[in-house]
N, C-alpha and C positions, 0 to 999 in steps of 0.2 A: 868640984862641979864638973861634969862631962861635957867635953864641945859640943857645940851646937852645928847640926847640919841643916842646911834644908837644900830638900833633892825636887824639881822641880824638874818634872817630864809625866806629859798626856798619855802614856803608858802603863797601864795598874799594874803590867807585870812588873816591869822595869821599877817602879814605884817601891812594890812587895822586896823584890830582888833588893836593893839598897836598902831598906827600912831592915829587913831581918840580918842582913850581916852587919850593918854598920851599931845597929844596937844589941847585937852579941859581941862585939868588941867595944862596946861604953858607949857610941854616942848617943847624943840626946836626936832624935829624929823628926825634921817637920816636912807634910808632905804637901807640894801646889801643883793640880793639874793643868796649869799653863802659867804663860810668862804674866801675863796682870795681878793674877794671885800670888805667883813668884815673889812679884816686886813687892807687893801690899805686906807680904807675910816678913819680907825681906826687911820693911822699914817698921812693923810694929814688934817682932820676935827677937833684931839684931844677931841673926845667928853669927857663929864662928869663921864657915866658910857655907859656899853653896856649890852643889853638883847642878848641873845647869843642861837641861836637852836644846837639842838648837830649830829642830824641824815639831810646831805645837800650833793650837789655835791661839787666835787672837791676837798675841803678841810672843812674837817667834825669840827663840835665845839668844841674837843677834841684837835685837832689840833692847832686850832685856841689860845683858853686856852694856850697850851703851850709857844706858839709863843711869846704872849702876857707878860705871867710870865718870859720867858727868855730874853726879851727883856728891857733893864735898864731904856729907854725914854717912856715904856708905860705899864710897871708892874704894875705903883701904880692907873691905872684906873681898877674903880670896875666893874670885869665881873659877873654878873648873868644868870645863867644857865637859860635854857626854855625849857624844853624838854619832849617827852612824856616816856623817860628811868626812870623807878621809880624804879627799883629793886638797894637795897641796897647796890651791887657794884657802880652802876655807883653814882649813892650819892656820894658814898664815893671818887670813882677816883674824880668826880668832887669839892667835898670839898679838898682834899688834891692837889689838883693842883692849888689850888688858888681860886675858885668860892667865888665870897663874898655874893651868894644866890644860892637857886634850887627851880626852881619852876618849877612844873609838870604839863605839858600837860593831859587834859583842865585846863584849869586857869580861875579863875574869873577875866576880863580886867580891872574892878571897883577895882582890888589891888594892879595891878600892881604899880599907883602912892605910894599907901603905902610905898611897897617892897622898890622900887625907892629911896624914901624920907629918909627912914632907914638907906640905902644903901649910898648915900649919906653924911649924918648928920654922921657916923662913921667914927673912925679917925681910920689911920692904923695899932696899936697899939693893939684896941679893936675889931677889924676883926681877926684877928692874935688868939687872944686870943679865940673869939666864935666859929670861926671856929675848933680851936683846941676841943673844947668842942662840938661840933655836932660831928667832927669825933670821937671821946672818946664814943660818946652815941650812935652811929652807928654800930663800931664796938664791944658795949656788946649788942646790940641789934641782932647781926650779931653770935655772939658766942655762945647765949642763946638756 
């Protein structure tokens, strides 16, 4: 059975762009034009992992993120950030809320699978631990 993604961003291209590579390399693809639909698809479908935009109506990716981490039936799905916020805070809000990736709008779509497979293949234990260590290098990056 192919992993389950679901890409959740107000953008049809950006939408198109993740749906056709990520299901030329196997996965199974579900798509929510903002974060309410995100979450809803998020607790009836239980994908594998979600690509997650952060700037959306209604309920923006930040929101989403927490919803997600506070919640005990769908914490331990891996959220990856997508977003075009590159500035060092939101990194960091987004690593310390749980993101078990960031990747920055434009993106090359040919890495997404990568990202993914990474993402994936990591047990909870050892996201725990890197992410601790990105935010560590973020914030001397941030202090410097």
């Amino acid at each position: 059975m192919p992993p389950k993604v679901l890409v959740v961003d107000d953008e049809p291209d950006v939408l198109l762009l993740c749906r056709v590579n990520l299901e030329f390399e196997g996965y199974d693809v579900i798509e929510a034009a903002d974060g309410e639909e995100g979450l809803a698809l998020l607790r009836s479908e239980r994908p594998d992992v979600m690509l997650l935009d952060v700037m959306m109506p209604r309920m923006d990716g930040w929101q989403v993120l927490e919803a997600v981490k506070a919640d005990e039936e769908l914490k331990d799905i891996p959220v990856v950030m997508l977003t075009a916020k590159v500035q060092d805070q939101d990194q960091i809000r987004g690593w310390s809320h749980g993101a078990a990736e960031y990747i920055t709008k434009p993106f090359s779509p040919l890495s997404l699978s990568q990202v993914l497979q990474d993402v994936l293949a990591t047990d909870v234990q050892e996201e725990e631990r890197r992410r601790a260590l990105v935010l560590e290098k973020l914030r001397l990056l941030q202090n410097s």
